[in-house]
Structure formats: structure tokens, C-alpha cells
C-alpha positions as CSV (number, residue, x, y, z in Angstrom):
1,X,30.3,76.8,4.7
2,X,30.0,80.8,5.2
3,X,31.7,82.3,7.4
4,X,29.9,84.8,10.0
5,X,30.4,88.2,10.5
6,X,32.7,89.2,14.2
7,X,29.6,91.4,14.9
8,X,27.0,88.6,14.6
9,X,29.1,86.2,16.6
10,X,30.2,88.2,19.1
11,X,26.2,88.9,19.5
12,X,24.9,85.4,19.7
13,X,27.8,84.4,22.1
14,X,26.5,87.1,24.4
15,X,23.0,85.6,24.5
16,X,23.7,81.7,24.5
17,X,24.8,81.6,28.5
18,X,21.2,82.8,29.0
19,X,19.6,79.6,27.7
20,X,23.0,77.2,27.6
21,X,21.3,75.2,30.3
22,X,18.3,74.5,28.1
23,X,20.8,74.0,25.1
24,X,22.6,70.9,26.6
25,X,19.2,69.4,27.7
26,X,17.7,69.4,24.5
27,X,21.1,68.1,22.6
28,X,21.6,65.2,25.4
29,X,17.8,64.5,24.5
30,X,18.6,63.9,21.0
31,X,21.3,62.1,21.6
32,X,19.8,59.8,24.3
33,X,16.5,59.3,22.0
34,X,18.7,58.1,19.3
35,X,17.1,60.9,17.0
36,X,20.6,62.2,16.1
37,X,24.4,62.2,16.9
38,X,24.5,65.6,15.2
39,X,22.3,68.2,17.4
40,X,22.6,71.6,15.1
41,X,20.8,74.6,16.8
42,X,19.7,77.4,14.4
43,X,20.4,80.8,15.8
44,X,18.1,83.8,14.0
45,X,16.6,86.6,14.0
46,X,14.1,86.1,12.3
47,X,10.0,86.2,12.6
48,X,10.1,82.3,11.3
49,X,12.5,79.7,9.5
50,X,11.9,76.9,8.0
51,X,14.6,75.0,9.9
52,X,14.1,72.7,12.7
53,X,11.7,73.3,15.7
54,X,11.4,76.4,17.6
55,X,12.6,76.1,21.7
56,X,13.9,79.7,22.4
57,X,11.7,82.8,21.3
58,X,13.8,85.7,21.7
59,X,10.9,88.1,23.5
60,X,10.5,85.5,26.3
61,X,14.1,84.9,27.0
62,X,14.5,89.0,26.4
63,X,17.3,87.3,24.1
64,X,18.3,89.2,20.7
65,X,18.2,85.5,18.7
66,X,15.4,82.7,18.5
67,X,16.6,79.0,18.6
68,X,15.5,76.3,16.8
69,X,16.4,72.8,17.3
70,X,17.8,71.2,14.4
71,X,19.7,68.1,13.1
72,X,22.2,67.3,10.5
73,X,19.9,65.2,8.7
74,X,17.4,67.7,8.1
75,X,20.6,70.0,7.2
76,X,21.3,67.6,4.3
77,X,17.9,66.6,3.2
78,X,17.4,70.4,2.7
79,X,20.5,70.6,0.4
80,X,22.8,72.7,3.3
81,X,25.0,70.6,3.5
82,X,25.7,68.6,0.5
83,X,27.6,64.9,0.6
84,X,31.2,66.7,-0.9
85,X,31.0,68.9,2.7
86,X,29.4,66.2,4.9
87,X,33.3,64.4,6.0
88,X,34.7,68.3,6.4
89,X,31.5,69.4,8.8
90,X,31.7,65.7,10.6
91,X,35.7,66.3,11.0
92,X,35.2,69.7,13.3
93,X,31.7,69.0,14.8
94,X,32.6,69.4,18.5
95,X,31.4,66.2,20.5
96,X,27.7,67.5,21.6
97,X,28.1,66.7,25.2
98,X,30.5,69.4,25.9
99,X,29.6,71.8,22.7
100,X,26.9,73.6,21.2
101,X,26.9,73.4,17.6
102,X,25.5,76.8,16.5
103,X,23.9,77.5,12.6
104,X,23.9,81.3,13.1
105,X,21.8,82.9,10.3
106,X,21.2,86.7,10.2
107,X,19.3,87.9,7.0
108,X,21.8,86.6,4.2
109,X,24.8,85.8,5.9
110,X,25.4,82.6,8.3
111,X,27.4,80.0,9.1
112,X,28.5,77.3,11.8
113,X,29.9,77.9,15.4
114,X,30.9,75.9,18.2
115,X,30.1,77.0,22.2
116,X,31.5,75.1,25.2
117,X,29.1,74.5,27.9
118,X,30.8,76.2,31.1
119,X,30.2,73.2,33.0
120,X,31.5,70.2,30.4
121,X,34.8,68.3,31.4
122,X,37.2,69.2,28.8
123,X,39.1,65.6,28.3
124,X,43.4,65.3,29.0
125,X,44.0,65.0,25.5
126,X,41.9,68.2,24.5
127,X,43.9,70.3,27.0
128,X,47.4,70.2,24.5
């Protein structure tokens, strides 16, 4: 998995609070719909990619980043993530209900990030 750039992530995690509400109700959704346990959403800049559904344009939200909605599925039947990776990106995938898993792609450089919703319950045993 690459690594992104302090610039880039410091950039998206300005933007996410902006639509975090609408973050956590799409990834509850696919949860709850049984469509996946692994909600990916796929933070660009660009004008279109051909990953997962769009549900944040950046000119409406006045937002530098667009967000698609995608899963890990469609991550590995597009060859992202290949079987050798899948146990190492299923060991630190964050649970969903109090994280945003974030595919952060800007031109030729990406990679994976985690963002806490403000308002999840963080559990005893995370606190250590």
C-alpha cells in the first residue's frame, strides 16, 4: 500500500468534518444492507474515477476532494488490493462504525487513511 504525502493528508483531513456526517450514514448503510463489512471511501481530485460511486462533488460542498463510495470488494476485483495484502489491510481496517476508511488518490500518489468520527464511542480497551 503507498503511503501519502503529509501535504495531501493534512488537506483531506481539513475537508472530511465538512461531510463526516454524510460519511457515517453512507458506511452504516452498507453495513446495515449487508452490501459490505468493508466501506472504503475514495478521496480525489479528480474530474472522474473509475472507483466506486460518486456522493460528494467537491464544487457543491465548496470541498477541495470529491468522494466516492467504495468497497473492498470492488478494491480487489480491480486488482488494488491483491489476496498476499488482503490479511495486512483486514488487520488495521478501523471498525467502520467509529472510523472512516479513506483511499486518498491525488494524481499518482495515494494510499489508505483512517478518520474517527467526532461523535463515535471509543471502547475501554481502545483507550490503553
Amino acid at each position: 500500500m503507498l503511503s501519502i504525502p503529509e501535504e495531501i493528508l493534512e488537506s483531506i483531513l481539513r475537508d472530511v468534518p465538512l461531510y463526516e456526517n454524510y460519511l457515517k450514514k453512507v458506511g452504516t448503510a452498507v453495513l446495515a444492507e449487508g452490501i459490505s463489512k468493508h466501506p472504503i471511501f475514495v478521496a480525489h481530485r479528480e474530474t472522474e474515477i473509475a472507483l466506486g460511486r460518486p456522493i460528494v462533488i467537491s464544487e457543491m460542498m465548496q470541498s477541495q476532494w470529491s468522494i466516492n463510495a467504495s468497497v473492498l470488494e470492488e478494491f480487489i476485483n480491480k486488482k488494488l488490493i491483491n489476496n498476499v495484502k488482503l490479511a495486512h489491510f483486514k488487520s488495521v481496517y478501523k471498525d467502520p462504525k467509529t472510523h472512516a476508511c479513506l483511499f486518498v488518490v491525488s494524481g499518482s500518489e495515494g494510499g489508505f487513511a483512517f478518520y474517527p468520527y467526532r461523535d463515535a464511542i471509543v471502547p475501554k480497551e481502545q483507550l490503553n
